[in-house]
N, C-alpha and C positions, 0 to 999 in steps of 0.2 A: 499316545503320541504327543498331547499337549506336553504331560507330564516333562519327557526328553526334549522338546525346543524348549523348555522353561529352561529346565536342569544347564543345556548347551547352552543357551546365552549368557545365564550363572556363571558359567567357569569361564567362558571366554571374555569376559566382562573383570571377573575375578581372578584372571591367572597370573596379578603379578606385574613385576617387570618384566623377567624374564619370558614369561607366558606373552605379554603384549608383543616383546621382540619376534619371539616364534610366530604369533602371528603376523605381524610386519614382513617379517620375512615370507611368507605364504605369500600375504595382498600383494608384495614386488614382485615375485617370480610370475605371478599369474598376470598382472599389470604389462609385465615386458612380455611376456610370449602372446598376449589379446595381442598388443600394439604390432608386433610382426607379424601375427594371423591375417590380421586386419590388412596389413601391407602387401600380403603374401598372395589374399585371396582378391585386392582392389586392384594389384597389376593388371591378374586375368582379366578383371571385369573391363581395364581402360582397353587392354587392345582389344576387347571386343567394340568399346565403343568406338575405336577409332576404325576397325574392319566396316563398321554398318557406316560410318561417315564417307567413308571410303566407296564404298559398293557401287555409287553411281558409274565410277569411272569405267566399270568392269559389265556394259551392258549386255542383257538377256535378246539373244535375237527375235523377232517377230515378223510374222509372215505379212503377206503385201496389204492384206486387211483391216489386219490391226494396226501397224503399222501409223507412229504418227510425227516420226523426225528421226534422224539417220546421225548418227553419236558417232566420232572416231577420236583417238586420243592418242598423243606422242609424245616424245620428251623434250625437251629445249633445254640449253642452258645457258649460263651465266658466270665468270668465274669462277666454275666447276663445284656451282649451286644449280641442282636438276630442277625445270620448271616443268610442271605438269598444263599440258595445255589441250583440253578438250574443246572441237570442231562439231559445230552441230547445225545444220539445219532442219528445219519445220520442210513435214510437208503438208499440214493442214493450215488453216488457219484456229487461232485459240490455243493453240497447243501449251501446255502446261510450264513453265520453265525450266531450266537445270537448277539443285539445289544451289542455295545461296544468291540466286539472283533475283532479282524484282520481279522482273516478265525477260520472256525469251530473245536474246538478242539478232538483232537485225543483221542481214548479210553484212559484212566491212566491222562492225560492232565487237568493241573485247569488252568485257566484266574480270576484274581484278583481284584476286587474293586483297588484303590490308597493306602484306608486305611487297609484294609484287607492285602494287601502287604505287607506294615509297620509295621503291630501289627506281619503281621510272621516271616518279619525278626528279630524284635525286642525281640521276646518270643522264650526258650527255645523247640525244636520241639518237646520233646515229652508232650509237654501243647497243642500248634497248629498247629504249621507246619508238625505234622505226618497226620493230615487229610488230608492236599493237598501236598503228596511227590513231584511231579511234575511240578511247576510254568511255564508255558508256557508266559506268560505275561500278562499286565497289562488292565482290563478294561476302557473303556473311559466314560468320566461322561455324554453322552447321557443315560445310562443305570441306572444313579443311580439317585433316590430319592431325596437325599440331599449330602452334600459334603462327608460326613463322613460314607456315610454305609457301612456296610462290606457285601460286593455280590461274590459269588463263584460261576462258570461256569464249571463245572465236565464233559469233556467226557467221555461215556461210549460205552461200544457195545451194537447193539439192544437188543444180548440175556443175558444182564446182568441182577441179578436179581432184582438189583435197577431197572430197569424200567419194571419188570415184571408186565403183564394187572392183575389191580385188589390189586396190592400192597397196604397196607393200608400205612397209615405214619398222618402225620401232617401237608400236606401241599396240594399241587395241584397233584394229582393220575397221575404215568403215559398215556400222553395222544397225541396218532400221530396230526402229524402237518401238515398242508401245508407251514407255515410258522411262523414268530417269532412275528407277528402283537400284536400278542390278542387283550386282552379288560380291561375294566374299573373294576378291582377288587373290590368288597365286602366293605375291610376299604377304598378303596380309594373315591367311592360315599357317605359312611358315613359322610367325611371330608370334600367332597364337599355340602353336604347337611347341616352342620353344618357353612360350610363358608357361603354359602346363608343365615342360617337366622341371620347368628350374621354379615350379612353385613347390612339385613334389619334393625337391630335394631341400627348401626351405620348412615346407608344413610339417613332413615328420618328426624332425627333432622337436619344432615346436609343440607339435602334439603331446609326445613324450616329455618335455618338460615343462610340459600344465598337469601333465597326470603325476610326472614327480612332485612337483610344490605338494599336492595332497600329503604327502610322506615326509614330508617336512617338519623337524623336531618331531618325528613319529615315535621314538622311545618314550620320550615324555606323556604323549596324550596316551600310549598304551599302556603304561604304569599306569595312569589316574583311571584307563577304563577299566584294566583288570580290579582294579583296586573296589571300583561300582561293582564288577559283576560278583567280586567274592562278598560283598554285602547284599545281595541279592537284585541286582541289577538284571534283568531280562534282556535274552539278547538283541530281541525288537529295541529295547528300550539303546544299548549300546549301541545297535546300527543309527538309530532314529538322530540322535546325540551328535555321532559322527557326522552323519548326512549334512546335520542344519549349520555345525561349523566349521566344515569345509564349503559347503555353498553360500552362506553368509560373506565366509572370506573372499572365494572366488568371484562372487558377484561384484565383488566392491571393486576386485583387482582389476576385471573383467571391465569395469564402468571408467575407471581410470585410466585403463590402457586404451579404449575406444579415445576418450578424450586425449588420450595422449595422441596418437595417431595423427590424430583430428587438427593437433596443435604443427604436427610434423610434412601434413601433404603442401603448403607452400613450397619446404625444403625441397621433397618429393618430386616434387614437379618440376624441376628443373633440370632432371637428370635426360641426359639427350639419350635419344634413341629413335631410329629409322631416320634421321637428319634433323630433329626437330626437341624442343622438351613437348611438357602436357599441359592442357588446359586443368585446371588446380577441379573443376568437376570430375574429370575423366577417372581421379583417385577416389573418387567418393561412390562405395557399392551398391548404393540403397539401403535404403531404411529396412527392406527384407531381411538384407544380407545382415548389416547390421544386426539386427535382432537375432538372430540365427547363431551368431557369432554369442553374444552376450548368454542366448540361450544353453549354447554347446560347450563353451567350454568350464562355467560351474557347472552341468551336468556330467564332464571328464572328471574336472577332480571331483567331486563326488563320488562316482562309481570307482576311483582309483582309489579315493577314502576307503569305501567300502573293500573292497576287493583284500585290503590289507589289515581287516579283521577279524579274517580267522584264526588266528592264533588266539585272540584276544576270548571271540566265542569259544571256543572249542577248549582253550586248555587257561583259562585263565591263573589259576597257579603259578604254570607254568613262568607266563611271563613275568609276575608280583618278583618270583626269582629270580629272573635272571637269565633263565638258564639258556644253551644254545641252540636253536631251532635246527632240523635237523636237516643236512645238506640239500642238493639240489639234484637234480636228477640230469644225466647224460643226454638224456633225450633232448634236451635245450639242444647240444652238438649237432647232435642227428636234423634235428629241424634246420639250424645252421648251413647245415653242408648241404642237406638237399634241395632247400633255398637258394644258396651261393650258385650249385651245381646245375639247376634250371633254369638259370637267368640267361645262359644265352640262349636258350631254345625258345624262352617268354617275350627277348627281347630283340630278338632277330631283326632288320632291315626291312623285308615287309609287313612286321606287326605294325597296326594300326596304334595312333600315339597313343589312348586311353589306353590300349592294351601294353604298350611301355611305359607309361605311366605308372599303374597299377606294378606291374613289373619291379620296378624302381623303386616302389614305396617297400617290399617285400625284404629284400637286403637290409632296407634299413632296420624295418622290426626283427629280422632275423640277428643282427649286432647287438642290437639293445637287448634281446631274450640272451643270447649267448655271452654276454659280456657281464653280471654277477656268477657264472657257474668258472670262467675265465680267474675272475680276481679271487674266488674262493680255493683255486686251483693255484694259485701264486701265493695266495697266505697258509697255505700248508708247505708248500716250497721254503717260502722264507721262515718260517718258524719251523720248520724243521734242521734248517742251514744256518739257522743264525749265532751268532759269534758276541753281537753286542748286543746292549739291552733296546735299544731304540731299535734295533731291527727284529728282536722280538717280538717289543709291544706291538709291531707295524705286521707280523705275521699273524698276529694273535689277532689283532681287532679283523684284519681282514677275514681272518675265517670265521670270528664271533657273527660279523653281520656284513657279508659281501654286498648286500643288495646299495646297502646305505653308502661304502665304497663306490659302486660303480656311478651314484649317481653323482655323485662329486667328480669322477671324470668322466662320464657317458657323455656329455654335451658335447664336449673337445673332440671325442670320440668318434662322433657321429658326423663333426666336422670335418676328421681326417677322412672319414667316406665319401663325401662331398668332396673335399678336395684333388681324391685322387679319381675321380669318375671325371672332374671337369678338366680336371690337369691334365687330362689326355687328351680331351676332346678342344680346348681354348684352339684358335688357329692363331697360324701366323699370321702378321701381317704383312709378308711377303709371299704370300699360297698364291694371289693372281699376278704374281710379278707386279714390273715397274712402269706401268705403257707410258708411252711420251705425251705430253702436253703442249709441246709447241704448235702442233701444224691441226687444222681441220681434215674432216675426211666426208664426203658422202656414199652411203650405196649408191649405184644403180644397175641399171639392167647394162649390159655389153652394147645392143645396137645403140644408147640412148648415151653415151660415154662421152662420145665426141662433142654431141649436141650442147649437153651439160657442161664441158671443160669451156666451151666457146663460152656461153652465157655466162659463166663464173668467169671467166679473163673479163671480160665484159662488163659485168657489176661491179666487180674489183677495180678497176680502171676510174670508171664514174667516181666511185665512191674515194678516191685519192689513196688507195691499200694497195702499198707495193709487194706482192705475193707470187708464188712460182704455182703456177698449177699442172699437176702432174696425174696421170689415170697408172695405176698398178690394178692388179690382178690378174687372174683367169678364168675362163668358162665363163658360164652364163651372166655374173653377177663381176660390175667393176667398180677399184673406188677411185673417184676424183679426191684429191687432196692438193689441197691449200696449203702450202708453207710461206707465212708473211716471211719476206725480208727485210735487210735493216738497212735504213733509207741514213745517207753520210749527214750529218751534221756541218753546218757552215766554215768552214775551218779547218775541219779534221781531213786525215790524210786516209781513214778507214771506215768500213761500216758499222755503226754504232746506232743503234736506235732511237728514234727521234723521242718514242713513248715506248714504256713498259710493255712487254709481250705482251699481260692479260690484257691492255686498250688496245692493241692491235689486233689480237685475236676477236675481239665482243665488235669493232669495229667490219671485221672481216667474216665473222658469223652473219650480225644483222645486213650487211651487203647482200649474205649469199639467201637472205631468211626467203620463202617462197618459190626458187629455183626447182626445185622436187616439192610437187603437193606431196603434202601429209610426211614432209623427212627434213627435217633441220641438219644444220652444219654441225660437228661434235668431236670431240679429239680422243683418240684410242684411250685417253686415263676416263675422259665424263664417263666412255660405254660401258667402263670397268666399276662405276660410279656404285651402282646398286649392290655388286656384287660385295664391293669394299666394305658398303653402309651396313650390311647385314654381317661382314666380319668383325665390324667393329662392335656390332652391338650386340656378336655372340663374346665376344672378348669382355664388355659391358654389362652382360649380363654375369658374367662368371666371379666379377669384377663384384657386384652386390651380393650375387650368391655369396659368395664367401666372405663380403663383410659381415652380412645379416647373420648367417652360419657362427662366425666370431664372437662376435656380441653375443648373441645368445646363449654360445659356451662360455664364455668370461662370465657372464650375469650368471649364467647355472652354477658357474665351479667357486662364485663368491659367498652366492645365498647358500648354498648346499655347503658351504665349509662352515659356514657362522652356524648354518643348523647344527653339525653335527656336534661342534663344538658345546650346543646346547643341551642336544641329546645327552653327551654324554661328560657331561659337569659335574656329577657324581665320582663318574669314574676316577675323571684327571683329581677332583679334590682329594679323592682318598691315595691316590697315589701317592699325591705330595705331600698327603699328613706320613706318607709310609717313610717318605725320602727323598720319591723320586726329582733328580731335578729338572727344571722346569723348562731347562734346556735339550732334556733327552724330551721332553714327552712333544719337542717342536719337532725335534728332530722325528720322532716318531712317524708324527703329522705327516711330515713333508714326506718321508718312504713308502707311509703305506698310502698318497696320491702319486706320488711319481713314477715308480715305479709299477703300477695296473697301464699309468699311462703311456711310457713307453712299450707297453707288452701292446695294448689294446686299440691304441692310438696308429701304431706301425700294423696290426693285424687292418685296422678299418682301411687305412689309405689302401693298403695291398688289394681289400676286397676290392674298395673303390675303382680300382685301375684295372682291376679283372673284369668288372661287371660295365665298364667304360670298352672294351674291349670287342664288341662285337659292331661297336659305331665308330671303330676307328679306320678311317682310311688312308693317311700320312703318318708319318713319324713324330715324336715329341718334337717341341717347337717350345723355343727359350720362353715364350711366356706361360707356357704351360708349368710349365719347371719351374718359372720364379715365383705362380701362384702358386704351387705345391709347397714350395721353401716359405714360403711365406706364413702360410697357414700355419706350418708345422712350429718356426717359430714363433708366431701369434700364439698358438693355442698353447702350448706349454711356458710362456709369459703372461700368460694368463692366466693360467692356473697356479703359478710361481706366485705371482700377486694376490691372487683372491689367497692362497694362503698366507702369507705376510699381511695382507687385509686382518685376515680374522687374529693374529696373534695377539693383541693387546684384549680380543673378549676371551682368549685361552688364560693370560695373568690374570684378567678381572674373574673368572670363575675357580679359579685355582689362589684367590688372593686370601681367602680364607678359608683353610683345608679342612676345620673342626668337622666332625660330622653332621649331617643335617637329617633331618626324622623321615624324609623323602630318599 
């Protein structure tokens, strides 16, 4: 074994220019798929840390016993910015605090978000600062979500009515505690179930194109291993060879792309989501994760090294020639379709996510296995129908070595599956309608209507907010709604607003703040608030999916053209000592890429939209559509370029055709 790491650092050490390039190309493909692994797998890990930052709000009930302070939480807002505001009192004395606060606040007492502090000294008090008279001090950002939320910590007394058993409101019901632990809220597994599957639809391409880099400039290293084995090279010794300079490279890629990453989570962390961006740790997975990562993926190309050996052991001759290894087998289709075929029975509406998850990942390896028996199936086609020489050469290479095709558009590929899975599924941004903004509203109970409209005319009055209050509904439950009016200016002949709606409104909030324990004032767009925040940031997520998706085929379809162009350097040289010119053999190029890609590229989005198809519950929706167009453009511009990329190394290895002894 020493023997083949010696021999393997030798040649990689000694292979040249062109040999260094090959290699180059390797350490970048594995460099850029680490750095989006890395991305791919530190999302999952942020919203989980922001679900456990979270949990207190979501308390665990406790019996009278244990029992040692009574948690209830609802929403408030602000210029249609949701404030999180947890009501707690003690019932022991000593009682432990809520995160982020020093010690447990006193009845009348608030503790403050950073930014919630800011916005109240910033803003006139009777807008926000009449809600929290009291500022005790400043929360610390263990407690919060994202940098920017505004969280309120209200003490009370047990017998307040805000925390009276049975309270209704908008949030988490008055509920004794033993402690501030909780649990995994509601939208916070939501966001973790959506980071799962839009990790899966990022991880598998990248998986598969860390296993392609290994096969990179692959004609080449298997000409020099055949060349070992027919001088009596053992095949331990071939494998061993392979192994150390493929993980030699991968590691390096793999060390570079961590630090790339690493150099990237600033950026990262700004991207918004659930109302907020990330705290720049939240992108950081641990040092486990990390190693893990480092560890796994030279161990992929490695084994993907390996795997693409046998020919080399088994028929070495064989390759020394040339000659064409022998088709592919049908059976790839079969696996295809019965894959495709059981996706919606795997991926059904009550499967549990890992169980769609898993689902999801399946399609994609079923594309990528089906898709060289695909383009071997179009270079018989085309070289059987061909008419000109460039469409020859481009049927003939395709069928010489389909594998080495598909991996020059599998990336794109594997894109448009992505594409068409999320194209269906992006929502509008018109699914909860348009609710109005102008006027407040509160629940209440029927008998308690009357009571509540008087007190609300009433605070409204005091507080100089000129407002129409009006009770709609029916049966048990009625709303009081507040519509400020516009109070005439000095002079004028009409009603015209003395201030802006939103300072009348935040004026006429903080009036009505208290009127209903445990229920704030809030206007039918706030209540639609959450539902919005989570369309937007499935639209947001779809929005990364498919850049990250992008890039990664662009990087694939540029490294993988410059390889192939290295691979086969021999060929085009002898071409052009034959004749050929140097414009058919572009032309060539560019037929036998584009043409897999539109067969293979329109086959994936199709799967895509089928296997998207059991989570559909509306119709396509313009954003769906324009991320579909989008992609489809991107990816075939991309491919367009990384070929015209690599054409100037097609002249430089075709620049002198003499024969060479290799």
């Amino acid at each position: 074994m020493s023997a083949a790491v010696t021999i393997a650092w030798r040649l990689l050490r000694g292979g040249g220019r062109r040999g260094l390039i090959g290699a180059g190309l390797t350490l970048a493909a594995v460099a850029v798929s680490t750095a989006f692994l890395m991305f791919t797998v530190a999302v999952n890990v942020a919203f989980e840390h922001r679900a456990d930052r979270e949990a207190w709000r979501n308390p665990v009930p406790a019996d009278a016993a244990r029992a040692v302070a009574v948690q209830g939480v609802r929403r408030d807002f602000f210029q249609g910015r949701m404030i999180t505001v947890a009501e707690v009192a003690a019932l022991r004395p000593g009682v432990a605090p809520p995160p982020g606060a020093a010690r447990f606040p006193a009845p009348g007492e608030a503790w403050l978000s950073p930014a919630l502090a800011a916005l109240v000294r910033e803003t006139p008090p009777d807008r926000l600062g009449g809600r929290f008279p009291n500022v005790a001090g400043t929360l610390a950002g263990e407690t919060l979500v994202h940098p920017g939320e505004l969280v309120a910590v209200l003490g009370r007394a047990p017998d307040d009515p805000a925390l009276a058993p049975g309270r209704g409101g908008d949030g988490v019901a008055p509920t004794p505690v033993a402690d501030f632990t909780g649990r995994h809220g509601a939208d916070a597994v939501a966001y973790q179930s959506l980071a799962l599957v839009a990790g899966v639809l990022m991880v598998v391409p990248l998986l598969v194109f860390s296993g392609a880099a290994a096969r990179l400039t692959v004609a080449r290293r298997d000409q020099r291993l055949a060349a070992l084995r027919l001088v009596g090279a053992t095949p331990g010794q071939v494998v061993g060879m392979t192994v150390v300079e493929a993980i030699l490279l991968a590691l390096a890629g793999a060390v570079a792309g961590v630090a790339g990453y690493l150099a990237m989570t600033p950026l990262l962390a700004r991207i918004t989501v659930a109302g907020g961006t990330w705290f720049v740790a939240d992108l950081w997975p641990g040092v486990l994760i990390t190693f893990g990562v480092l560890l796994a993926v030279p161990l992929l190309v490695g084994a993907s090294a390996v795997l693409g050996l046998r020919r080399v052991v088994v028929s070495p001759l064989g390759v020394a020639r040339r000659e064409t290894p022998p088709g592919m087998r049908v059976l790839r289709v079969v696996a295809f379709l019965a894959v495709v075929g059981a996706f919606p029975v795997l991926g059904r509406g009550n499967a549990g996510v890992v169980v769609v998850a898993v689902a999801l990942a399946l399609p994609f390896l079923a594309v990528n296995l089906v898709g060289p028996w695909v383009v071997a199936l179009i270079g018989r086609v085309m070289a059987g129908t061909a008419r000109r020489p460039a469409w020859l050469l481009a049927g003939r290479r395709l069928v010489d070595d389909p594998r080495s095709a598909w991996r020059t558009v599998g990336g794109v590929a594997l894109t448009g599956f992505v594409a068409g899975f999320v194209g269906l599924l992006s929502p509008s941004a018109g699914l909860l309608g348009d609710a109005p903004a102008d006027r407040l509203r509160l629940g209440v109970p029927a008998a308690q209507a009357a009571t509540v409209q008087a007190g609300a005319e009433r605070r409204l009055r005091a507080a100089g907010v000129p407002a129409r209050v009006t009770v709609t509904g029916t049966g048990d439950r009625r709303l009081v709604e507040v519509t400020p009016e516009p109070a005439a200016t000095p002079g004028s002949t009409g009603g015209s607003p003395r201030e802006g709606s939103p300072e009348v409104l935040e004026r006429a909030r903080t009036a009505l703040d208290g009127l209903v324990p445990g229920r704030g004032a809030s206007t039918p767009a706030e209540d639609d608030l959450p539902g919005m925040l989570l369309l937007g940031d499935i639209r947001t997520g779809t929005v990364v999916v498919l850049a990250v998706s992008l890039l990664v085929a662009t990087t694939s379809a540029g490294i993988t053209a410059a390889s192939s162009v290295l691979d086969r350097r021999q060929t085009y040289a002898l071409l052009r000592l034959a004749g050929t010119p140097l414009s058919v053999l572009d032309r060539a190029r560019r037929s036998e890429t584009l043409v897999p890609l539109v067969v293979m590229g329109g086959g994936s989005v199709a799967t895509g939209m089928f296997c998207a198809l059991p989570f559909v519950y509306a119709g396509l929706n313009v954003t769906g559509v324009l991320a579909l167009g989008v992609c489809v453009v991107g990816g075939f511009a991309g491919v367009v370029g990384a070929g015209a990329l690599s054409s100037p190394l097609l002249r430089s290895v075709t620049a002198n055709p003499g024969p060479r002894p290799d």
